[in-house]
Each structure stands twice: as C-alpha cells, then as structure tokens.
C-alpha distance (Angstrom), angle and dihedral (degrees) to the residues before:
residue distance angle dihedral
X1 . . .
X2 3.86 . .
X3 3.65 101.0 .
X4 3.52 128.3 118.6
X5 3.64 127.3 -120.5
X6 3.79 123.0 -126.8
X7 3.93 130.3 -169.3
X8 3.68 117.9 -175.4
X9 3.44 120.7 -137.0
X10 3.81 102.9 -160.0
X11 3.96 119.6 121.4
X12 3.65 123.9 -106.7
X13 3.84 101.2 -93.7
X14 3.84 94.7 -138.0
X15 3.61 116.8 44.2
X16 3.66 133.3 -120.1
X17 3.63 129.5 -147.2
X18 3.79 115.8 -158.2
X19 3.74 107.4 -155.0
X20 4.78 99.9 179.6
X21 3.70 108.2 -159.1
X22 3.66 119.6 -156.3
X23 3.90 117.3 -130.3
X24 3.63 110.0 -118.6
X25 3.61 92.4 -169.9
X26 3.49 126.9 16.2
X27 3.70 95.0 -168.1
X28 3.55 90.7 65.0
X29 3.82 106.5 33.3
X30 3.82 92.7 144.6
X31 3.48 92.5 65.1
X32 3.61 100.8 59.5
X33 3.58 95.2 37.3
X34 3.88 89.8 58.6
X35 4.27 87.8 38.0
X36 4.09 81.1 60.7
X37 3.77 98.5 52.4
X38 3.43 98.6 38.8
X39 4.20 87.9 49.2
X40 3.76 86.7 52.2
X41 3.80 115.3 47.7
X42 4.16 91.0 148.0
X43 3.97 86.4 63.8
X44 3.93 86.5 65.4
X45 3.09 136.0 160.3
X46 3.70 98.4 65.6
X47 3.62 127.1 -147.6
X48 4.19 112.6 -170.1
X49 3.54 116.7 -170.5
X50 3.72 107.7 -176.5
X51 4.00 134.0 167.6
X52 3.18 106.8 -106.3
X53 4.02 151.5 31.8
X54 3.93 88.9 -109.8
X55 3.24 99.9 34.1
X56 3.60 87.3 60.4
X57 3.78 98.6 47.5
X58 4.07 93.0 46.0
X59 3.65 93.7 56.3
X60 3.57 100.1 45.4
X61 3.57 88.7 48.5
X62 4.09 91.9 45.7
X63 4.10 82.2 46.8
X64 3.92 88.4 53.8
X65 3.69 97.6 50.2
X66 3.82 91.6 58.9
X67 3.92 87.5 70.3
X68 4.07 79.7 -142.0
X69 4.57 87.6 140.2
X70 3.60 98.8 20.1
X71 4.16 90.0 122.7
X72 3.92 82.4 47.3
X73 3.99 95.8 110.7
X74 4.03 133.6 -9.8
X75 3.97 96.3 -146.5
X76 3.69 112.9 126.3
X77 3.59 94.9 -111.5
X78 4.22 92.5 -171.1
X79 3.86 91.9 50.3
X80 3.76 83.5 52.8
X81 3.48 99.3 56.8
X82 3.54 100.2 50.5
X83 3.63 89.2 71.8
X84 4.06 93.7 42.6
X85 3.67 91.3 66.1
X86 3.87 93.7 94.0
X87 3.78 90.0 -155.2
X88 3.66 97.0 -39.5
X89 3.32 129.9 133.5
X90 3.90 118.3 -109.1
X91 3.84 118.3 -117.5
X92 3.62 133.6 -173.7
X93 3.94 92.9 -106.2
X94 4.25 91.8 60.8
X95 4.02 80.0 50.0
X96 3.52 93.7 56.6
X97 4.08 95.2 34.2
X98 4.40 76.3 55.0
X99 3.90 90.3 51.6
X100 3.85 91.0 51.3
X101 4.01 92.2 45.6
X102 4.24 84.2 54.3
X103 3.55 85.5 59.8
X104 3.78 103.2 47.3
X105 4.13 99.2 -101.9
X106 4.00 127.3 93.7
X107 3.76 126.9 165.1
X108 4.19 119.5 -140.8
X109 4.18 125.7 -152.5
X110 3.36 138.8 171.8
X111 4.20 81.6 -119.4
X112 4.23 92.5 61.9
X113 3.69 111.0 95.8
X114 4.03 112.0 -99.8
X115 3.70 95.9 -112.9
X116 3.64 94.6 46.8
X117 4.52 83.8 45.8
X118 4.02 86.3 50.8
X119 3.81 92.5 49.8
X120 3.75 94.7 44.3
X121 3.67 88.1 53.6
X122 3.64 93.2 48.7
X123 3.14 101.7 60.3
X124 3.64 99.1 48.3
X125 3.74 91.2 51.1
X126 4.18 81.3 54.7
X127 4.12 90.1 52.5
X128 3.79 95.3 -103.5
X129 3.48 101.6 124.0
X130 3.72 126.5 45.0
X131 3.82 106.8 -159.8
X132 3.90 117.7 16.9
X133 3.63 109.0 -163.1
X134 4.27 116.2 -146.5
X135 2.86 147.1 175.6
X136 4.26 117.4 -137.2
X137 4.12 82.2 -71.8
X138 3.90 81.6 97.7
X139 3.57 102.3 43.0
X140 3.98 90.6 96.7
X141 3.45 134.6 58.2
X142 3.89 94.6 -17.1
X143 4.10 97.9 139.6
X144 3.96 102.9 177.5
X145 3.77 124.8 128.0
X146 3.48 105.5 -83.3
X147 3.90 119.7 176.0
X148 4.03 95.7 -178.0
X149 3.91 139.3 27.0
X150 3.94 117.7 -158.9
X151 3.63 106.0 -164.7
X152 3.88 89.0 -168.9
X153 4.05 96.6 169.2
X154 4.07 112.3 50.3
X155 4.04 85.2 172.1
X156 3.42 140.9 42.9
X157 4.01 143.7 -169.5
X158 3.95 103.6 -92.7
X159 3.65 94.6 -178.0
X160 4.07 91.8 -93.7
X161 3.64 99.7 56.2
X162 3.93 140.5 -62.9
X163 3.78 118.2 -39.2
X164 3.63 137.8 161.7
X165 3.93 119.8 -83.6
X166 4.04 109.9 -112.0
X167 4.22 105.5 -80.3
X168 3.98 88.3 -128.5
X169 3.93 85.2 59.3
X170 4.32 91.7 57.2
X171 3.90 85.1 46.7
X172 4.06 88.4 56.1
X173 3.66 95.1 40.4
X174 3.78 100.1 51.6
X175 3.98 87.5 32.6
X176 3.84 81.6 81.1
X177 3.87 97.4 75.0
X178 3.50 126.7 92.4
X179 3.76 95.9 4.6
X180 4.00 118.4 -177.5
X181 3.29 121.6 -78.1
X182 3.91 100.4 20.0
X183 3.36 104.9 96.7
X184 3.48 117.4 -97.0
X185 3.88 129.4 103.1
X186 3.43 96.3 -156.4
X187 4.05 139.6 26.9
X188 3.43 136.5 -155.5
X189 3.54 138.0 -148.0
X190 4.16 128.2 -166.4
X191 3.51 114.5 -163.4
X192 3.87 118.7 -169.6
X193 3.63 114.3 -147.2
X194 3.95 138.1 156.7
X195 3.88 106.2 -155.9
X196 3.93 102.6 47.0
X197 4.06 91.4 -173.6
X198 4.41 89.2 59.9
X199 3.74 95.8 33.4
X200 3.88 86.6 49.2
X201 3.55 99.9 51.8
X202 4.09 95.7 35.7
X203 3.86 86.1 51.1
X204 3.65 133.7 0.5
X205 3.64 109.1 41.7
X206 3.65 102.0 74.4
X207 4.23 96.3 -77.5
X208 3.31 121.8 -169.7
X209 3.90 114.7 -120.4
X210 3.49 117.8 -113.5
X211 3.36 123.8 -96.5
X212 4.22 124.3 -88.7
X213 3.92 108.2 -119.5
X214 3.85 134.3 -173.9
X215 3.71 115.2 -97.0
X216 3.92 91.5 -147.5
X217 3.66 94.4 66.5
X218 3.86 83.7 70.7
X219 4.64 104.7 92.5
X220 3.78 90.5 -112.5
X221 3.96 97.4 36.7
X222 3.72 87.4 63.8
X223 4.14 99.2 37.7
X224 3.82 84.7 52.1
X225 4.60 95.8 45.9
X226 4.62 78.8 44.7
X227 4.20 89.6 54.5
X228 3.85 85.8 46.1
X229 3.16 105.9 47.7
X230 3.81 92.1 46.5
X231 3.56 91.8 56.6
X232 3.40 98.1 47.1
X233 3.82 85.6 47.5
X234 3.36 107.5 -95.3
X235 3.99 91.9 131.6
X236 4.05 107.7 140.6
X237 4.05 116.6 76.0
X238 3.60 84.2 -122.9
X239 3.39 93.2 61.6
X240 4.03 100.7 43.1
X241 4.17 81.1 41.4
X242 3.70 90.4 56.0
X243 3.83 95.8 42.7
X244 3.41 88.6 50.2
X245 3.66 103.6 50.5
X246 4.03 91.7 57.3
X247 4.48 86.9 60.8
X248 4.06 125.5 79.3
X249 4.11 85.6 -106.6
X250 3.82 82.9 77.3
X251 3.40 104.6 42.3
X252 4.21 95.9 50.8
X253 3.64 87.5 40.2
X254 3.96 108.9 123.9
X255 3.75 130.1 -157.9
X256 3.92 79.7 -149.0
X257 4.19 104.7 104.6
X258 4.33 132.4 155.8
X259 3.38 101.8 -77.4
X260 3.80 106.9 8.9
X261 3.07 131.1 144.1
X262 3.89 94.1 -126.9
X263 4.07 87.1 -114.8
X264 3.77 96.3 91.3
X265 3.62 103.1 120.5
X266 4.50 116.0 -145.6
X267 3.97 95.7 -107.7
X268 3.92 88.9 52.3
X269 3.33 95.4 47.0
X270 3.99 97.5 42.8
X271 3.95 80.5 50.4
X272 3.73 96.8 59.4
X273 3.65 91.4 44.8
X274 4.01 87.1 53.3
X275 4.07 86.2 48.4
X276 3.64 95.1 52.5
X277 4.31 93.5 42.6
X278 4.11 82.4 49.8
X279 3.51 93.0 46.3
X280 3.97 95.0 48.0
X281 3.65 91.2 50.6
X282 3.84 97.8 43.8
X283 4.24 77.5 56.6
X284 3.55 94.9 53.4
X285 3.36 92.9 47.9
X286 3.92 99.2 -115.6
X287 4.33 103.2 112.5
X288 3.83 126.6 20.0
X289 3.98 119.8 -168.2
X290 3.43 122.6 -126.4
X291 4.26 101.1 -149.1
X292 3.16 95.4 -174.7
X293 3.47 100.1 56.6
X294 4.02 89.8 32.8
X295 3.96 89.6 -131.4
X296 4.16 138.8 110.5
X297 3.89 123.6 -118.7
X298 3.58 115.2 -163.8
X299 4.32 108.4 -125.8
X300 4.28 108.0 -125.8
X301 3.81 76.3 -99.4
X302 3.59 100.3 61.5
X303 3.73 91.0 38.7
X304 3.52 85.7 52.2
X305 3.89 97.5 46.5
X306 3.56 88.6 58.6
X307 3.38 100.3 49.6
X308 3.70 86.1 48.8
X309 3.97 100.2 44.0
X310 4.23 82.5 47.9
X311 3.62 96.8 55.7
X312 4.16 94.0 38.8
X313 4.02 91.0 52.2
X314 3.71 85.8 -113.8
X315 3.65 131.4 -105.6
X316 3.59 108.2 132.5
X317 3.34 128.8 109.3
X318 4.22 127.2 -101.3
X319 4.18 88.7 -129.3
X320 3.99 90.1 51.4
X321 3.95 90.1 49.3
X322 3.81 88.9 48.6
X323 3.98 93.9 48.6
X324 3.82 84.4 53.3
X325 3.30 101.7 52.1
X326 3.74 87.7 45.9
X327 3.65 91.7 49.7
X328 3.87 90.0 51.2
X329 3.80 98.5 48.7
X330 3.67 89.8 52.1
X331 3.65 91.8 61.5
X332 3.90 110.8 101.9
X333 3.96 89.7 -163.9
X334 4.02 126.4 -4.2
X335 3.75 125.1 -135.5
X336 4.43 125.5 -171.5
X337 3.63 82.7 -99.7
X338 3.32 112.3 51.6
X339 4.07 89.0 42.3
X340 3.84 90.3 52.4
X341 3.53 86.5 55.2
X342 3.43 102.1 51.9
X343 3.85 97.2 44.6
X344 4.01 84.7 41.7
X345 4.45 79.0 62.5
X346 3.29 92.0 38.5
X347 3.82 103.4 54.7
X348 4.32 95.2 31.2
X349 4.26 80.4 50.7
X350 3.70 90.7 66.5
X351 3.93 87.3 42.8
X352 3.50 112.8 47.9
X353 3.76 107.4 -10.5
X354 3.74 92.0 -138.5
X355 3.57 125.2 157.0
X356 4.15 118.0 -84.4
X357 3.90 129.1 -135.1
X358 3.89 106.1 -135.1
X359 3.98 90.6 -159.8
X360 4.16 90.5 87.1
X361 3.80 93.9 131.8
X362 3.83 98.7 51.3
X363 3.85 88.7 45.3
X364 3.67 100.2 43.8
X365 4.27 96.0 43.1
X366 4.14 88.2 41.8
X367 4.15 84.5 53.6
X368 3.74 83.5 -142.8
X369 3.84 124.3 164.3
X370 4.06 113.3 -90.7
X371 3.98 122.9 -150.5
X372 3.89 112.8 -125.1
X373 3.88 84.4 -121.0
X374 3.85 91.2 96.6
X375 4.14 112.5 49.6
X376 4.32 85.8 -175.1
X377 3.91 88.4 60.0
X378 3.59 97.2 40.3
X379 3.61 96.3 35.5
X380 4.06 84.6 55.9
X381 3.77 101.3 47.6
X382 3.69 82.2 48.8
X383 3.58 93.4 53.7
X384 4.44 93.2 40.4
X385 3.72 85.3 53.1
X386 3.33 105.9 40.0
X387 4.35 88.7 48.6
X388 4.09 81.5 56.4
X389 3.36 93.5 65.7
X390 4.01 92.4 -119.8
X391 3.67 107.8 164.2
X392 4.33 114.2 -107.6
X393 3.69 96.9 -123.3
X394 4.03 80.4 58.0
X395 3.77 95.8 40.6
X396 3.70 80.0 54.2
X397 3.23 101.4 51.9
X398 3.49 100.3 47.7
X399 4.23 103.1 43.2
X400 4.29 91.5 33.1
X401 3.79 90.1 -128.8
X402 3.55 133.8 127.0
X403 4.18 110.3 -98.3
X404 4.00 99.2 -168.5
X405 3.54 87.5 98.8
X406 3.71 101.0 40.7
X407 3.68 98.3 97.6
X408 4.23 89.5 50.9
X409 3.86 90.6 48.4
X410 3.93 97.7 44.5
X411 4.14 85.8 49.3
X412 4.00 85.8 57.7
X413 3.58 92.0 47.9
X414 3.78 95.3 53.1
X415 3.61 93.7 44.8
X416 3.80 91.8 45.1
X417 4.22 77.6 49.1
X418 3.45 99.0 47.0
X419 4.09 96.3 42.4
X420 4.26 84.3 54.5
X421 3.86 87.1 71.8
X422 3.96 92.1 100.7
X423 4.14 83.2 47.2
X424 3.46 94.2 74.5
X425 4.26 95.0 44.3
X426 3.82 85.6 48.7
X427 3.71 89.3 56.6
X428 3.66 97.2 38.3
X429 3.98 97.2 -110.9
X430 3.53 136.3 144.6
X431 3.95 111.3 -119.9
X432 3.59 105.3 -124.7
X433 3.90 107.1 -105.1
X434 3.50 89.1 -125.8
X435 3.55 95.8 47.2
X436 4.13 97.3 99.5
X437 3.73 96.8 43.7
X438 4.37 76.8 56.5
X439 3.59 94.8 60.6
X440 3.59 95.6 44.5
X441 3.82 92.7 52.0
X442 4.38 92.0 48.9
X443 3.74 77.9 48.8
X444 3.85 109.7 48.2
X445 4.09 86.2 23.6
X446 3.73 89.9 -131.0
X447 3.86 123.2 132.5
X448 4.40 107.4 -107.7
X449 3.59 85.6 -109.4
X450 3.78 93.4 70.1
X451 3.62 103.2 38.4
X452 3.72 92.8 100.4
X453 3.54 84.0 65.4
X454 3.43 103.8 45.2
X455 4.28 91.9 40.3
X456 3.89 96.1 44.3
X457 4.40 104.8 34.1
X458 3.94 109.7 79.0
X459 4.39 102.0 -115.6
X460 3.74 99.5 -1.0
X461 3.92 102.0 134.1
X462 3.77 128.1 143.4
X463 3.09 107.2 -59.6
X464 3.94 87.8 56.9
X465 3.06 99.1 54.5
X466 3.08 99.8 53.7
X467 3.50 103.4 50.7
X468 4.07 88.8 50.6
X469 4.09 85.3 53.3
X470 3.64 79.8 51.5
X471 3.41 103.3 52.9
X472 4.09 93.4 35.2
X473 3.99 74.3 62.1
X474 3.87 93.1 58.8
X475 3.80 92.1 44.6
X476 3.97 87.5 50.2
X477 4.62 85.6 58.6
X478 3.84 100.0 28.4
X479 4.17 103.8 48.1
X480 3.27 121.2 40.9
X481 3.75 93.4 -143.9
X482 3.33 98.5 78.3
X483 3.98 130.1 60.2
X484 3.71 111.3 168.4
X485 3.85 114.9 -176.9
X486 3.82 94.1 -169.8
X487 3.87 134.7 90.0
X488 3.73 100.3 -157.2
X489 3.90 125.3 90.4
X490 4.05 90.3 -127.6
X491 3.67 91.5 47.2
X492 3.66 93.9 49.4
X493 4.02 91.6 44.0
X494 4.18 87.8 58.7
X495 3.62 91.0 47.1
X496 3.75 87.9 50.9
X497 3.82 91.1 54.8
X498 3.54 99.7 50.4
X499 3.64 90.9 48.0
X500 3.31 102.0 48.1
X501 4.29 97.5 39.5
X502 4.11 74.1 52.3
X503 3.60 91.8 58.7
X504 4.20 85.4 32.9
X505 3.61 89.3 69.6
X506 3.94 106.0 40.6
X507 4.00 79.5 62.2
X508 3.30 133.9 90.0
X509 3.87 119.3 -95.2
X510 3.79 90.8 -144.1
X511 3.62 95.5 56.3
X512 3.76 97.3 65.0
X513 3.64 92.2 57.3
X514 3.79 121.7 -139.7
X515 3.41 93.6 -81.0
X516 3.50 109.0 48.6
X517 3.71 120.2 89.1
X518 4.15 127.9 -117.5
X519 3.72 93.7 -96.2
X520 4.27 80.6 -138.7
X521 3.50 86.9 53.9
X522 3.93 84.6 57.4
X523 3.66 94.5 45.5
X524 4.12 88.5 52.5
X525 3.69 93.2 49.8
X526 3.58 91.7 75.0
X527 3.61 100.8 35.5
C-alpha cells in the first residue's frame, strides 16, 4: 500500500463535443433517439449505449426500419452468418440480428454468443454498420472508429429504484469516440437526459469521479476474505488482523460509527466488524472457533463453499450457498429434475432475486407453456430441453423465449452443476451416479444416451448429432431396410448395426472383397 498515486494532466488529444439532449417524452424515448440518428448520418459511426438488453435490441431494430443506412455495405450479411455459428444452431433471432446488419444497424450483449459478438464487432470496425447499439459490454477495450457516442440511458434499475450510472462510467463510455488513429479530428457525444440541473452536475460540468472503495467492507465481502483465509491457514485473529491491515479495507476504515462516541479507535472497530462476520458464519454453519486454542476451523460447509465459490468465479452470496445446501440435504432421493430446478433458483437468485414457482416438475413433465415471470422455471425448462437434444428453433417454439443464448446459459448451469460436487460431501450425500453424465448433457445439449458419441468422435457436437438422428430418421421412411424405433443418435447407431451385420451375413463373403470392411463393423467403430 506504499505506492504513489499519479494523475496526468495532459489534454485529450482528440476533442469531444458534448451535445445533452433533453427527453421530450419519456414514454417514447426510442423514437427520438432513432429521429436523432437518422437526422444525422454525417455523425456516423454510431455508438448506442443503452440500459438495458431490450432496450438495446428495440432501438436498433426501430433504427433499422427507417431504412436511414440501408446502402451502408453490400456484403451478404445472411451468407455470413451461416459460417459464424461456430457449431450453433441457427435461430430466428441471429436471422433477424442478420437483417439489421444488411441495413447498417446491429445491437451487442453480454447474452449474444461470442462468435456472433466478435463478428458484430468486426464488421463495424470494417465500416459496415453505422450505429451499433450496446449495452455496457462495449464500454472497455472496444477500439473501433467511432465518430459518435449516444449515451441514451443516464440511469438504470438498481434493484431499489432508478439512479444515475457512476460519472466515471459516462467518461468511459463516451471516451470511445474519436479514438487516435481512426480518422477523425473530433468526436461527439449526445447524452439524453430529463433533469438538465442533476445530469449537469453528475456529468458534464467537470465532476469529480467517485471515489474507489474496498469491496470487503461490504457483510459478505468480509465473511467470504474470513472463510479464505482460514482455509488457506490464516486461522489466529492475529493473523486475519495482520492480513487485513496491509488491504484498502484498512486504510478507509473509520473509528467514526452511528452512535459512537467519536473515540472508537480503527483496530477496535475493524475488530468488531471481524466479530460480527465470525459470528454470522459460525450461525450459518460455515466456521466454528476453537477458544481454547484461540484459532478458526472452517465447517465441511465452509470448506466446501470455497471450493465451490473458487471453481464458479464467485459472486454469489454466503446465505444463497447455505439455502442450497439446506435444500439439498433435505432431499430424501434426487432426480434431473428436481436438481435442475434448484440450481435453475440458485443461479437466477444471484441474478434477479425474483420470486420462484416450486411446481417445476408438474410444469416441465406436462411440457406446458411457462410465463417469463419466473427466470428459475424458465431457466429450467430451458436447461431440460436443451440437455434432450431438442433443436432451438423447437425449444423456441414451444416455451416463446428467445434461444440465442441457450447454449451460454446451459454452460453456466453445468459449471454451476459440476462446481456443487463438494455440496453434496459437505452435507454428507451421495452424488447421484448419474449426476456427471447430467452435467455433460446441459453442457454439450445432447440427450445421456448420445454422449458416447459426442465425448469419444473427433467434432461431433450438437448440431451433429442431430442432423445424423435426422437423417437415420429419413433412412427409417425411405428404405425399407431399416425400422428404427428410437429417437436418439446412439440408439439409432445400434439399430443400424444390427441391421446392417443382418444384411452382412445374408451376403456373400466374396463380394466384399478382402479388403473392404463389414459395413457393421463400421457402424460399431463409432459406437
């Protein structure tokens, strides 16, 4: 914590113009915002960063029906994306994202696929597109020639109402116009606001970025750095004391605290912060303290959460990993469903701490349609559907909900699946033996039966499999020889063999010639 601090005080070699424009109607913010780009085509390239995932999609696609940059580029944007998919399957949302790329607009979200994010961002580095609509995804390390930054959205939902995003945020975002070296001498940058006065001050007159603070000072930032520690063996209050006096927690620690006295001194006060972090976690059954020997121990549950919160990249929260656990214990047996479920709750918790439906099974097994209101139930069927190999545009048909993002949610799930291993030990319960072959299947989005397939044969995925099932399919109506009474790829394969070694053996040996291998043989190879 000994370095020093340095600020440059050199200009911005390009200039930027900020031009605020009021919001005549909130109601109808889209309008204007596509009004403004279409007015000014000079000011292109377009960068549009907006609040939200929909908003972002609606206004690119209200941008795109203007026609205002449909001469913007002649490549054949469709033909394109049929070799972007990466092994994906395509949907009718990449169509449409393909239509508004022929017409000079795309939007760009953390929820696109990574090839199809790469691709999008190529081609508006090459001058294909003229306004890219984003969300924050952009906001870092994103150098293309841009001209103009909309910042359409100067709030956001926080969870407890509408509030201003953070004023070293706006600096990035409209820091990405008129970067060196692309061409332009100056940028501009078109903030829509509604209350000049508060925009003003948060934002364009000169404002001082808010200050950098420690995440451990937050209740579960500190119970999580106590677990650590202890399991790396950092187990004496000295030693978590010491640790913690070397981090920024210490140093904007104050004595100052609701009804002090003022005389609480910064080591007293970190120490009752580390009593009541100790204390919560002894509750929650995640640390117990040893007094005699002045020292931590880390329950199988904490161990276990930190394993798990390691090998998920972290971010959930101790009280969510305690409700699993007890969730999990109080299972008598476990089925697919009722796992996918609770993950599904567990991983939508941390995202939008909505309420949950508890009636998965029924739902999912009666293949009815779900509401969007519930992200656990939806997330679920997603995931059951997807691990059955069901094609997306079918998945989409049958649940209403956009697929693109299936494949990047189901990976989530079966890491968030996979990482729960030490879960179950901490609880004391026997991982179902088909539990790993689960994972694999929300992963690869193949049904169990095919994962030999899809684990053992070189660059069959998906996609593959499914279009051999398919064709299997067309053998089983156009030859006669065949009549396979089995949906999976696997299934099919073994009905295959049979039938063909079958036909192997009413053949002539002679025929074949020595060289040329038992077609079932063939068939079994790849088994």
């Amino acid at each position: 914590m000994n370095a020093n601090l340095v600020v440059s005080d050199e200009e911005r070699s390009i200039e930027i113009e900020e031009h605020p424009v009021m919001v005549e109607d909130q109601t109808d913010k889209k309008t204007q915002i596509v009004d403004h780009l279409r007015g000014n085509p000079g000011k292109s390239p377009y960068l549009v960063f907006n609040g939200s995932k929909p908003k972002t999609e609606a206004r690119a696609e209200g941008l795109a029906e203007t026609n205002a940059f449909a001469d913007r580029s002649s490549r054949n944007f469709h033909s394109e994306l049929r070799s972007r998919l990466d092994g994906m399957e395509p949907t009718r949302k990449l169509h449409d994202l393909a239509t508004l790329m022929s017409k000079g607009v795309a939007y760009h979200h953390a929820s696109l696929p990574s090839s199809i994010r790469n691709w999008i961002e190529e081609c508006y580095e090459e001058g294909d597109l003229a306004a890219l609509f984003c969300t924050p995804t952009l906001a870092y390390g994103f150098d293309a020639p841009v001209q103009s930054v909309v910042v359409s959205d100067l709030k956001r939902w926080t969870g407890g109402g509408m509030e201003y995003i953070h004023t070293y945020e706006y600096i990035q975002w409209i820091g990405r116009v008129a970067r060196p070296g692309k061409g332009f001498e100056k940028g501009y940058a078109y903030p829509f606001y509604s209350d000049f006065d508060a925009a003003s001050e948060q934002f364009f007159n000169d404002p001082d970025l808010e200050p950098v603070t420690s995440h451990v000072d937050s209740g579960d930032g500190l119970r999580w750095l106590i677990l650590e520690l202890v399991e790396m063996g950092w187990d004496t209050p000295e030693e978590i004391e010491d640790f913690l006096t070397e981090t920024l927690f210490w140093h904007q620690l104050s004595g100052d605290r609701a009804w002090d006295d003022g005389t609480v001194d910064k080591r007293t006060r970190m120490r009752q912060k580390l009593r009541e972090a100790a204390d919560w976690l002894q509750k929650f059954g995640f640390l117990r303290e040893k007094e005699t020997e002045q020292r931590f121990e880390n329950t199988r549950q904490g161990s276990a959460a930190v394993e798990f919160n390691f090998n998920v990249f972290g971010g959930y929260s101790l009280r969510s990993v305690h409700d699993l656990c007890a969730d999990l214990e109080s299972k008598d047996t476990f089925t697919a469903q009722n796992l996918l479920y609770q993950f599904a709750v567990f991983t939508d918790a941390y995202l939008s701490h909505d309420g949950f439906s508890t009636d998965f099974e029924d739902k999912l097994l009666n293949a009815e349609y779900l509401p969007d209101e519930d992200p656990a139930i939806v997330t679920g069927i997603l995931g059951w559907y997807w691990s059955q190999g069901i094609p997306a545009t079918e998945i989409e048909d049958r649940t209403n909900v956009d697929p693109t993002s299936i494949r990047m949610t189901a990976r989530n799930l079966s890491r968030t699946l996979d990482a729960a291993t030490p879960l179950f030990d901490a609880i004391q319960a026997e991982k179902p033996d088909w539990y790993d072959d689960f994972v694999t299947s929300i992963e690869k989005g193949v049904p169990r039966e095919d994962l030999p397939v899809a684990r053992h044969v070189h660059g069959v995925g998906r996609v593959t499999i499914s279009n051999l099932r398919d064709y299997l399919t067309e053998m089983d109506t156009g030859d006669t020889r065949f009549d396979f009474q089995t949906e999976t790829l696997a299934g099919g394969l073994g009905e295959a063999y049979e039938q063909v070694k079958r036909e192997d053996q009413r053949s002539v040996p002679s025929e074949r010639g020595p060289d040329r291998p038992d077609a079932g043989e063939a068939i079994n190879g790849i088994r």
